[in-house]
C-alpha positions as CSV (number, residue, x, y, z in Angstrom):
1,X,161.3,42.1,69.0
2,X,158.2,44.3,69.4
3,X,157.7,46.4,65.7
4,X,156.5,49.8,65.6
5,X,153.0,50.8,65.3
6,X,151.5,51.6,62.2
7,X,148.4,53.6,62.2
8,X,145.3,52.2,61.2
9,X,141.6,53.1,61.2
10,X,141.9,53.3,64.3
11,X,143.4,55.9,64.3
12,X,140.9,57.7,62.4
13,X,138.4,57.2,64.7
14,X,140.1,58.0,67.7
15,X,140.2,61.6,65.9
16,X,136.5,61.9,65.0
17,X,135.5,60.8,68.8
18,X,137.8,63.0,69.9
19,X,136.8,65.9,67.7
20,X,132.9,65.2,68.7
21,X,133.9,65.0,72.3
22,X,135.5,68.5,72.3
23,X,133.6,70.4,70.8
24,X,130.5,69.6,72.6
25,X,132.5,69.7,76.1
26,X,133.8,73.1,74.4
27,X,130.5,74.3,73.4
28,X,128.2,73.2,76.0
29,X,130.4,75.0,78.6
30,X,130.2,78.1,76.5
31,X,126.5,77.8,76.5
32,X,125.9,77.3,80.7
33,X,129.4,79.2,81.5
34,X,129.4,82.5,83.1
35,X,131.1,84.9,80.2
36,X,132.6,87.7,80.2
37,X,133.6,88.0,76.5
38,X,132.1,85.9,73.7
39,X,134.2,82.7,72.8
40,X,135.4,82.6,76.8
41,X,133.9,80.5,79.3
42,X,134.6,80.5,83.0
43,X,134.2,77.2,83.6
44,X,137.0,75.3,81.8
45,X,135.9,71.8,82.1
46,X,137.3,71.8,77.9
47,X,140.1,72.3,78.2
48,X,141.5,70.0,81.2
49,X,139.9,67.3,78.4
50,X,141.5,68.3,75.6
51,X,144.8,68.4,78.0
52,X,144.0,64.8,79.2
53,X,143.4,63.6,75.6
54,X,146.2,64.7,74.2
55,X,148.7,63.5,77.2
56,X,146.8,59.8,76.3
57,X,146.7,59.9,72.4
58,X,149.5,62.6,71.4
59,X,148.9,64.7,68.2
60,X,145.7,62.9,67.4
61,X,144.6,64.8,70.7
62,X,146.1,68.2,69.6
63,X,144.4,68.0,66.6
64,X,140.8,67.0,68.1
65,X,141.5,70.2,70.8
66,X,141.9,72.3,67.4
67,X,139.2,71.7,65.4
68,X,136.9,71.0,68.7
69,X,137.6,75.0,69.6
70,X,137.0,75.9,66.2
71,X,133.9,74.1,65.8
72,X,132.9,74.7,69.5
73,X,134.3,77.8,71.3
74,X,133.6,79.1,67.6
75,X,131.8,78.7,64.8
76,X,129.1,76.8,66.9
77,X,129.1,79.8,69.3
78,X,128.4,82.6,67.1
79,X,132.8,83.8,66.2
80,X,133.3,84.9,62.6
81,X,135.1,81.8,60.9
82,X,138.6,83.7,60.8
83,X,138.3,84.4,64.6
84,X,137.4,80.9,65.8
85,X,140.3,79.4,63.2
86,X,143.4,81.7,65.0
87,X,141.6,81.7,68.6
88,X,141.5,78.0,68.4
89,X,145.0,78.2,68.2
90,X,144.5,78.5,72.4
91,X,143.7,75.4,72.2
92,X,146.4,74.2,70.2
93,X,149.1,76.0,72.6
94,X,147.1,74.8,75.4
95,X,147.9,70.9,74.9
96,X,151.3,71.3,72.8
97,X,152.4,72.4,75.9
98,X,152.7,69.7,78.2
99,X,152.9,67.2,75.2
100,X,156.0,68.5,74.2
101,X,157.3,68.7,78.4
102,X,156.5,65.5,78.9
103,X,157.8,63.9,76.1
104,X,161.1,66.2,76.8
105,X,161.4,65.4,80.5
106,X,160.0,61.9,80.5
107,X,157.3,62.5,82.7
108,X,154.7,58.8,83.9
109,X,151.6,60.1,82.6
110,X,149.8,57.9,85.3
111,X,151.4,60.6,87.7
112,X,153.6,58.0,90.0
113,X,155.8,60.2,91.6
114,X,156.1,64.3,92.6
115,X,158.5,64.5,89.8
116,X,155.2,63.8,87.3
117,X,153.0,65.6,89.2
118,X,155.7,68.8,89.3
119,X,155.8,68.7,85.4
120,X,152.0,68.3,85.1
121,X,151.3,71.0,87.2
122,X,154.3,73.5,85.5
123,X,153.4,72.8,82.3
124,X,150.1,70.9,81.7
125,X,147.9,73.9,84.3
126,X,150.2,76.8,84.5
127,X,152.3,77.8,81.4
128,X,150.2,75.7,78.9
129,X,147.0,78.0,80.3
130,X,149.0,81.0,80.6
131,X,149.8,80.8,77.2
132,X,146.3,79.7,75.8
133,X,144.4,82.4,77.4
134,X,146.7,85.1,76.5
135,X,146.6,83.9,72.6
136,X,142.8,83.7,73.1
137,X,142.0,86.7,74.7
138,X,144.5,88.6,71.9
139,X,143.1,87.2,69.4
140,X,139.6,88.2,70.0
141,X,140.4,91.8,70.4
142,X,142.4,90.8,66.8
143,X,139.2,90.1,65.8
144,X,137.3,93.1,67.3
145,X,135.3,90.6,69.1
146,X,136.1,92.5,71.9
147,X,137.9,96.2,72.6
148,X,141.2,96.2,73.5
149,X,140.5,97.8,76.9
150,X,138.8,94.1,77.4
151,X,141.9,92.0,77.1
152,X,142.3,91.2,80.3
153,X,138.6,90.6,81.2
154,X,138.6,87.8,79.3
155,X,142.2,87.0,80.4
156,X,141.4,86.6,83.7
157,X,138.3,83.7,83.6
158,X,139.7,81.9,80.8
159,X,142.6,81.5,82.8
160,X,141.4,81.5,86.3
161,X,138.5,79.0,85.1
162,X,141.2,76.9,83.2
163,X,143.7,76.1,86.4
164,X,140.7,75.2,88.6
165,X,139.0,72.8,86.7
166,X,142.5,71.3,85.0
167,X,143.9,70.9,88.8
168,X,140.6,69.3,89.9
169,X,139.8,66.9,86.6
170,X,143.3,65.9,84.9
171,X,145.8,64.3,87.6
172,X,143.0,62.5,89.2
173,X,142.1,60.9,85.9
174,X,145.9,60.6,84.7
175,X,146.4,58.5,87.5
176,X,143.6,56.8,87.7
177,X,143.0,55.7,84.2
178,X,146.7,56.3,82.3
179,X,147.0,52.6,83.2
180,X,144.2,51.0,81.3
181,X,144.3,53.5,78.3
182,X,147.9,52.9,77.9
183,X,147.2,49.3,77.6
184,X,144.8,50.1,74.6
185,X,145.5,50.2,70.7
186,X,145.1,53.6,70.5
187,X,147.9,55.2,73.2
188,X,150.6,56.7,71.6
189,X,154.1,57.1,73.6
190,X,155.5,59.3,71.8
191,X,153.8,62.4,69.5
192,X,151.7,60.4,66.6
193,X,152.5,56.4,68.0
């Protein structure tokens, strides 16, 4: 009989790659992106990784796409530090999301069948990015980064820039490479192992 997991350094590691990896991808894109509002790029290359990430390595990824928005959509990008902490929580919504639908509905991360690829795109493009950019763009006029008149100006290409680059990057890659990662130390079936 096969134990559980217990977490290990691993682990730990996992996290800081993770954290490094989004918050360059985050900031980076913020840097060469088209923007309408500061702290939204329109090329969302970010966030289909941090969706990715977090279907392959569960809360360890949630937690990465967190701090990685903090540190780059925010701090590293000019947002006052209370701005970047609650806009961040974009990011958070962003992967909770489809974390939490495909561990309800039992969705094949490697994307084997239209059932899998029905959840993904539901809740891993549409609602999870739905949700994000309207907590982002919110709570930058919150944080009179922008006016309120602005809201859906930075709305609109968070969004818009989200789906495209999620539909393009993260079912190719799910089913290409779910397999081999799933095989490694570090996947986690459920949220943490």
């Amino acid at each position: 009989m096969k134990t559980a997991r217990r977490p290990t350094y691993s682990f730990l590691i996992l996290v800081i790659g993770l954290i490094i990896i989004d918050t360059l991808l985050a900031w980076f894109f913020l840097q060469i992106s088209p923007t309408t509002a500061r702290g939204v790029a329109v090329i969302g290359i970010a966030a289909a990784f941090m969706v990715l990430f977090t279907l392959w390595f569960g809360m360890y990824g949630a937690i990465a796409a967190f701090v990685g928005g903090v540190l780059g959509s925010g701090l590293l990008s000019g947002l006052p530090a209370s701005v970047s902490v609650y806009s961040a929580l974009a990011d958070l919504w962003l992967v909770l999301v489809p974390l939490v639908a495909f561990r309800i509905f039992e969705v094949n991360p490697a994307m084997e069948s239209r059932r899998d690829l029905f959840h993904l795109v539901l809740f891993g493009i549409i609602i999870n990015n739905l949700i994000a950019a309207s907590w982002g763009a919110i709570s930058l006029a919150l944080g009179k980064v922008i006016l309120w008149n602005e809201i859906m100006a930075a709305f609109l290409p968070w969004f818009i820039g989200n789906v495209i680059f999620s539909v393009i990057i993260v079912p190719f890659l799910l089913r290409r490479y779910t397999p081999a990662v799933s095989r490694s130390k570090v996947y986690v079936k459920n949220y943490w192992f």
